[in-house]
C-alpha atoms as an extended CHARMM CRD file, in Angstrom:
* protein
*
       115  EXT
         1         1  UNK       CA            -50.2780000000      -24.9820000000       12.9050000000  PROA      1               0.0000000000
         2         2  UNK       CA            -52.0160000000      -26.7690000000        9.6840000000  PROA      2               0.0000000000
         3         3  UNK       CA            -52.7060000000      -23.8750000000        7.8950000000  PROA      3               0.0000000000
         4         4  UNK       CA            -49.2220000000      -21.6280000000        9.4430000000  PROA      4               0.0000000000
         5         5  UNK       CA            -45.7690000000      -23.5430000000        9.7080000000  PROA      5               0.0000000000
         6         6  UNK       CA            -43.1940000000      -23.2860000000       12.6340000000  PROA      6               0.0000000000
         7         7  UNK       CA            -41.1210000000      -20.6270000000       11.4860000000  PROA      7               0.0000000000
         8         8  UNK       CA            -41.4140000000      -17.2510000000       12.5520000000  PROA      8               0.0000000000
         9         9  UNK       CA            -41.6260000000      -14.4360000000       10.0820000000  PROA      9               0.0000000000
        10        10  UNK       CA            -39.9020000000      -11.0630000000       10.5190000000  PROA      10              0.0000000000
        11        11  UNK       CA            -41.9050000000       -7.9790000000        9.5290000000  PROA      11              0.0000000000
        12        12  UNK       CA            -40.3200000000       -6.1890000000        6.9360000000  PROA      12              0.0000000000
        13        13  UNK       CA            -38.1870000000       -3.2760000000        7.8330000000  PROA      13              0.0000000000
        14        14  UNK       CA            -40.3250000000       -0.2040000000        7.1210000000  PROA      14              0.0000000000
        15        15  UNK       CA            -37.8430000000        2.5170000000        8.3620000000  PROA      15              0.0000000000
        16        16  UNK       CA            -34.1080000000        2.2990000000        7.9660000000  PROA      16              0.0000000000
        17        17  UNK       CA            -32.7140000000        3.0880000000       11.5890000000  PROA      17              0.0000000000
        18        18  UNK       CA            -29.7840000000        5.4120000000       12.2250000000  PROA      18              0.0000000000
        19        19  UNK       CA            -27.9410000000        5.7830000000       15.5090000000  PROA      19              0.0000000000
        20        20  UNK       CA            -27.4770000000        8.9320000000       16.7780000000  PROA      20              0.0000000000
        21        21  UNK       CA            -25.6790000000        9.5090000000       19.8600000000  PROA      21              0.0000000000
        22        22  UNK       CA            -26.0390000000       12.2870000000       22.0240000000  PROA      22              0.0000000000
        23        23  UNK       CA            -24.4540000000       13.4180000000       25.3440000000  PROA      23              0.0000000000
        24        24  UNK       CA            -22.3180000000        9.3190000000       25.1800000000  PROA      24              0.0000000000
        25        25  UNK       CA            -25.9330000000        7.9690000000       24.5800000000  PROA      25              0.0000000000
        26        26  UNK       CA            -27.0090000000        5.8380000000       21.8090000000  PROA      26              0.0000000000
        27        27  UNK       CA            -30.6060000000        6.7480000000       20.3370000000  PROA      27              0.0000000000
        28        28  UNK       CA            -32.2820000000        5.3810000000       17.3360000000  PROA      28              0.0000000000
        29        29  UNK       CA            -34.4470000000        7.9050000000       15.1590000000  PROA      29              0.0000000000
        30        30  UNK       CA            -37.5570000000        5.2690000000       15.3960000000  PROA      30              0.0000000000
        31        31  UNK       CA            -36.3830000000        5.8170000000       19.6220000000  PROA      31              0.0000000000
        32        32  UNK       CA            -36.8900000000        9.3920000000       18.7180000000  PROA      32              0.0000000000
        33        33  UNK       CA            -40.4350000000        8.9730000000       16.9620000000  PROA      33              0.0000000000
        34        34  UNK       CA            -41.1710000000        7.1070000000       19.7660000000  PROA      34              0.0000000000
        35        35  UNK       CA            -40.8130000000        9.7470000000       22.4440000000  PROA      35              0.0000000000
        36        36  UNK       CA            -41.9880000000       12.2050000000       20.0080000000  PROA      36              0.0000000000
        37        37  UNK       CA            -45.5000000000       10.9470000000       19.5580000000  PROA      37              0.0000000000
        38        38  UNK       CA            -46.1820000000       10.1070000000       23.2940000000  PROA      38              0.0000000000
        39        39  UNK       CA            -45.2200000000       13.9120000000       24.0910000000  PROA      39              0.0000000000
        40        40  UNK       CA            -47.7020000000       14.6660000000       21.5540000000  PROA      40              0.0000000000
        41        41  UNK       CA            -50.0860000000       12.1500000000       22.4980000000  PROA      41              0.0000000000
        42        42  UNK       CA            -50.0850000000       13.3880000000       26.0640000000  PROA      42              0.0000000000
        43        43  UNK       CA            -50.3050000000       16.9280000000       24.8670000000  PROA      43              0.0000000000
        44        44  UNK       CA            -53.4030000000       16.2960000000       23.0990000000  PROA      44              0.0000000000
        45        45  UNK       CA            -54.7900000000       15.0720000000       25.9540000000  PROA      45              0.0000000000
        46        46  UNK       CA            -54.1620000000       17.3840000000       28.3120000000  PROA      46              0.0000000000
        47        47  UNK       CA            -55.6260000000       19.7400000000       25.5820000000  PROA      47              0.0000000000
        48        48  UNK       CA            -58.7530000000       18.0490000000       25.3010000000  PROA      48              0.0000000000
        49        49  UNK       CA            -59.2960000000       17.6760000000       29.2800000000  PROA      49              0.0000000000
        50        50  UNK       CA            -58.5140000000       21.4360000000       30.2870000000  PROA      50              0.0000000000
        51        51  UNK       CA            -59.6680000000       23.4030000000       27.2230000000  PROA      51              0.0000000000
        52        52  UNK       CA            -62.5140000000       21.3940000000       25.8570000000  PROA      52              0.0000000000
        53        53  UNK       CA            -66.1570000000       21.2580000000       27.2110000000  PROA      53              0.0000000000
        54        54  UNK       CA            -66.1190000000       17.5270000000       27.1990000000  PROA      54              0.0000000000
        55        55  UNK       CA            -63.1640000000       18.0510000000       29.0840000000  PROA      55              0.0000000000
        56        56  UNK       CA            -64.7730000000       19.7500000000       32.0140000000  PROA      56              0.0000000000
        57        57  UNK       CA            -67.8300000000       17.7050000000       32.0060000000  PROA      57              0.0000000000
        58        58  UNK       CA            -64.9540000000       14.8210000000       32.2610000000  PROA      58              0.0000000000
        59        59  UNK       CA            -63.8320000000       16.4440000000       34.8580000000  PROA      59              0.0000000000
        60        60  UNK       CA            -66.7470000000       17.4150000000       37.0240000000  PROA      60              0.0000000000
        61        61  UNK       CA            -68.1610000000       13.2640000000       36.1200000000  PROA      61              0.0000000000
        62        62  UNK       CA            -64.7840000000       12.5820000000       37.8890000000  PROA      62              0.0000000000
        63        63  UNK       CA            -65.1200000000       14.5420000000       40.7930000000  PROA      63              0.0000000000
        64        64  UNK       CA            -68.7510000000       14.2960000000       41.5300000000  PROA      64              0.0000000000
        65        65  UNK       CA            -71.0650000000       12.0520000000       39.4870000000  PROA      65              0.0000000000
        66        66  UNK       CA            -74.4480000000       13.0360000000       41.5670000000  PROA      66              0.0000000000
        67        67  UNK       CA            -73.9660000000       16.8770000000       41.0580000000  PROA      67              0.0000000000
        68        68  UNK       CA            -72.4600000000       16.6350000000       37.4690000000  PROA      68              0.0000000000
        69        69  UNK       CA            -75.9700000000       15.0420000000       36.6710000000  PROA      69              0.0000000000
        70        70  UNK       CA            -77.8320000000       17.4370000000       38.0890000000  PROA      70              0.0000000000
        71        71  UNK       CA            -75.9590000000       20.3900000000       36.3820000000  PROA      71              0.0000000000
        72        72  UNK       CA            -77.1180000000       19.2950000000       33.0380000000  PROA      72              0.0000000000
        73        73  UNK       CA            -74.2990000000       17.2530000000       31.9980000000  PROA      73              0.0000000000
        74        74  UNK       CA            -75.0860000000       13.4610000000       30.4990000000  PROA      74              0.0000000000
        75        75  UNK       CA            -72.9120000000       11.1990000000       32.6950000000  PROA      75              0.0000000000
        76        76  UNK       CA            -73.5410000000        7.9820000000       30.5960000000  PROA      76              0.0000000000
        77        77  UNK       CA            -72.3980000000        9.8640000000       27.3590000000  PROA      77              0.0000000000
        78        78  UNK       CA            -69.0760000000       11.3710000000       29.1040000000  PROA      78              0.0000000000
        79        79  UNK       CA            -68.2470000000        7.9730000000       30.3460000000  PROA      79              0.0000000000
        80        80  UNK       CA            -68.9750000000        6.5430000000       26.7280000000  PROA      80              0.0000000000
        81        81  UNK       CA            -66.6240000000        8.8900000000       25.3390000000  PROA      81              0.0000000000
        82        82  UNK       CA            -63.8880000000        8.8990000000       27.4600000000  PROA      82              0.0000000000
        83        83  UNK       CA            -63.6700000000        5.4130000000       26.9790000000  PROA      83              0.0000000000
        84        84  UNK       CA            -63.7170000000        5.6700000000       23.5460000000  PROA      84              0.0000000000
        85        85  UNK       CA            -60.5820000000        8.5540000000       23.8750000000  PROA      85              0.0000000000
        86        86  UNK       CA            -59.1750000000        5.8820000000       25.9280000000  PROA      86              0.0000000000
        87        87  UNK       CA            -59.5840000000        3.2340000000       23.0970000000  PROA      87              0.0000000000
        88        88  UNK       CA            -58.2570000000        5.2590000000       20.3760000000  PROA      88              0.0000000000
        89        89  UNK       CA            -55.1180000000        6.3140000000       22.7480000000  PROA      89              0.0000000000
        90        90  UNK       CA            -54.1860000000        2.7160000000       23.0850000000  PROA      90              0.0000000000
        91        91  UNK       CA            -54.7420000000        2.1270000000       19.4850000000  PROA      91              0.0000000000
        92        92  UNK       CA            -52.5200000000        4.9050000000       18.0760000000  PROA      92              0.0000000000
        93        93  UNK       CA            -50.1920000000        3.9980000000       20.9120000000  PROA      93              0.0000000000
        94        94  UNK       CA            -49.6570000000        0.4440000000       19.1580000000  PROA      94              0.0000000000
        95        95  UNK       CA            -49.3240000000        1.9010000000       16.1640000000  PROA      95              0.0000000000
        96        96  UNK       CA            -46.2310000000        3.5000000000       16.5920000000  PROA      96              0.0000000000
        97        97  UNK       CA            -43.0060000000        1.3960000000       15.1140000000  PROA      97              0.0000000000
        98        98  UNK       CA            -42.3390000000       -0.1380000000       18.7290000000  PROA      98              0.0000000000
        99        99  UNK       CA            -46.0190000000       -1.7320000000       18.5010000000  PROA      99              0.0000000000
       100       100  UNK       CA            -44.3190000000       -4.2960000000       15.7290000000  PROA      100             0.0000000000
       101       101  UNK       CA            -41.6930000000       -5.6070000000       17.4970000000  PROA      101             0.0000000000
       102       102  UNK       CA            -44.4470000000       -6.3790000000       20.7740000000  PROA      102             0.0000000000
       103       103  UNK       CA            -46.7730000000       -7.7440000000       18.2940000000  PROA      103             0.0000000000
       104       104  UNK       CA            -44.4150000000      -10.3660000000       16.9560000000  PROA      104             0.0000000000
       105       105  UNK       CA            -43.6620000000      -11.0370000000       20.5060000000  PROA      105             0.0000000000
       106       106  UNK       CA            -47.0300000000      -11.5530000000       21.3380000000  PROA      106             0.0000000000
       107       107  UNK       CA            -48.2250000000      -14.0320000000       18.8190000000  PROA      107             0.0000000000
       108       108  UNK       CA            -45.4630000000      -16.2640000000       19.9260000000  PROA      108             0.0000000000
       109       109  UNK       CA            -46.5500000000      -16.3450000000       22.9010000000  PROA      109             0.0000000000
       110       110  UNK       CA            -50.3330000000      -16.6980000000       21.5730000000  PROA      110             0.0000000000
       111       111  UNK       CA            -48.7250000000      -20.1930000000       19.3990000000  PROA      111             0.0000000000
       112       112  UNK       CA            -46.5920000000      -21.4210000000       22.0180000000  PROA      112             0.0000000000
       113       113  UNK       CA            -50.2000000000      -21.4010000000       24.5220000000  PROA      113             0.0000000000
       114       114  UNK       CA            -52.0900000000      -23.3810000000       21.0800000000  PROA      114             0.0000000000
       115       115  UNK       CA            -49.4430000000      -25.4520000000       20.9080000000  PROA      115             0.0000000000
């Protein structure tokens, strides 16, 4: 609180929102990036775990880690790298516009606990 005062500062507004409304719904178009990049998200996943050979050695770690070893495949690197798909998932999911708004949230909370 020396160095930051009381007052809370907005982030600036980035993208200019427009309502849309659809079927007697409201939607936003940052809603609409929103859903649009978790679809894709999850489709790049799902990509990467059936089509991929990291995917099936993900898969076969999962299911068996005894007999994935002994098929050749290097459990300790499969489980270092889906961790690290895991990592960058929830990154690029908080970068997405909604991540702001949470973020603001969250470092209120974070000076209301210092205070």
């Amino acid at each position: 609180m020396l160095v930051w005062s009381r007052n809370v500062l907005a982030f600036p507004q980035i993208i200019d929102i427009k309502l849309y409304t659809i079927a007697g719904a409201t939607i936003t178009n940052v809603q609409i990036t929103i859903i649009v990049t978790c679809v894709a998200m999850m489709a790049a996943l799902a990509l990467l775990v059936y089509r991929t050979r990291l995917g099936t050695a993900m898969r076969a770690t999962a299911q068996n880690p005894q007999v994935a070893g002994l098929m050749g495949i290097d459990i300790n690197r499969v489980i270092a790298f889906t961790f690290a798909i895991g990592a960058a998932l929830a990154a690029g999911y908080r970068g997405d516009p909604r991540g702001a708004r949470s973020a603001v949230k969250a470092i209120r909370r974070v000076a209301l606990v210092l205070q």
